[in-house]
C-alpha positions in Angstrom: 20.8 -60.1 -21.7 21.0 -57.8 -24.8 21.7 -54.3 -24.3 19.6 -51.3 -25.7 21.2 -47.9 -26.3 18.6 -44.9 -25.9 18.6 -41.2 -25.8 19.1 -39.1 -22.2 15.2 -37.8 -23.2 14.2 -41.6 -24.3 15.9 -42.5 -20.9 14.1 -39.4 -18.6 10.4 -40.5 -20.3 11.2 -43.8 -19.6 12.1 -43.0 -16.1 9.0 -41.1 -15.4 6.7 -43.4 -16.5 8.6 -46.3 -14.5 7.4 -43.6 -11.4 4.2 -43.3 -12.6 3.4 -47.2 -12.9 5.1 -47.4 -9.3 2.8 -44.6 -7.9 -0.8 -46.1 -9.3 -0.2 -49.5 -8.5 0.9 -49.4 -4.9 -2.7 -50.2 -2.9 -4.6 -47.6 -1.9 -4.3 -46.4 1.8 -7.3 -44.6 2.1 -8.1 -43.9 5.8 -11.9 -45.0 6.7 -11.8 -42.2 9.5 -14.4 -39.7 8.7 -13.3 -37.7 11.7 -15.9 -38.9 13.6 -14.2 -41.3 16.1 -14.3 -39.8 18.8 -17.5 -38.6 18.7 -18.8 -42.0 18.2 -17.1 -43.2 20.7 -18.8 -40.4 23.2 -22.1 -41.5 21.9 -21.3 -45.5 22.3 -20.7 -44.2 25.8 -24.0 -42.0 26.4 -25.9 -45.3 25.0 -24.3 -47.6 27.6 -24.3 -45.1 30.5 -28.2 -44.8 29.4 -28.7 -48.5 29.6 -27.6 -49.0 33.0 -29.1 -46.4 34.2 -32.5 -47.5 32.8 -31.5 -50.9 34.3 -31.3 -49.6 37.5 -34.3 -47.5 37.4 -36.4 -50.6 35.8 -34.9 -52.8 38.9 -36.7 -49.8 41.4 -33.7 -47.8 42.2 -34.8 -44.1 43.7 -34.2 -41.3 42.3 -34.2 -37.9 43.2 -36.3 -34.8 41.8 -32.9 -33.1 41.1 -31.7 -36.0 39.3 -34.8 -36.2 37.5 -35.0 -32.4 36.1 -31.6 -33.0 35.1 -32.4 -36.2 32.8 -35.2 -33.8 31.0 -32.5 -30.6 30.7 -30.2 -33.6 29.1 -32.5 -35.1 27.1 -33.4 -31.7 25.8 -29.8 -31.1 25.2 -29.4 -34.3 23.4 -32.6 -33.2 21.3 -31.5 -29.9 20.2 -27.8 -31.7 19.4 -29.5 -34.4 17.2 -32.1 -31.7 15.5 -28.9 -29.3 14.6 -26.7 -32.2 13.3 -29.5 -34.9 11.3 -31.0 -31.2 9.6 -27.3 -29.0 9.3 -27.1 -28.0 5.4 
């Protein structure tokens, strides 16, 4: 192996841009997590707590007038939630 004799400056360039190929080729590690998890999760949740309910009421389950008014208050909850977040600036 032949040796090469080069300058402390030619040495600290050369040296930098060794750490520079180093830091642009290692993969990127980009995290897909918009921050958004866990209120997807929450909403996978309110969809399959929704489902069975409808099962149940589609399969002649009674329900109660109290339980009733508060489906509507929730589904006017889930309204206002979805109108604030699909129009926020």
């Amino acid at each position: 192996m032949s040796k090469f004799i080069i300058k402390e400056l030619q040495y600290q360039k050369l040296l930098e841009v060794a750490m520079d190929l180093d830091i642009y080729s290692q993969p990127m590690t980009t995290s897909s997590d918009n921050g958004n998890s866990d209120v997807e999760d929450a909403v996978d949740d309110i969809i399959s707590k929704m489902n069975e309910l409808k099962s149940m009421l589609k399969s002649g389950k009674p329900i109660h007038t109290e339980s009733k008014t508060q489906i509507f208050r929730n589904l006017d909850q889930i309204n206002q939630t979805f109108s604030n977040i699909k129009y926020e600036d």
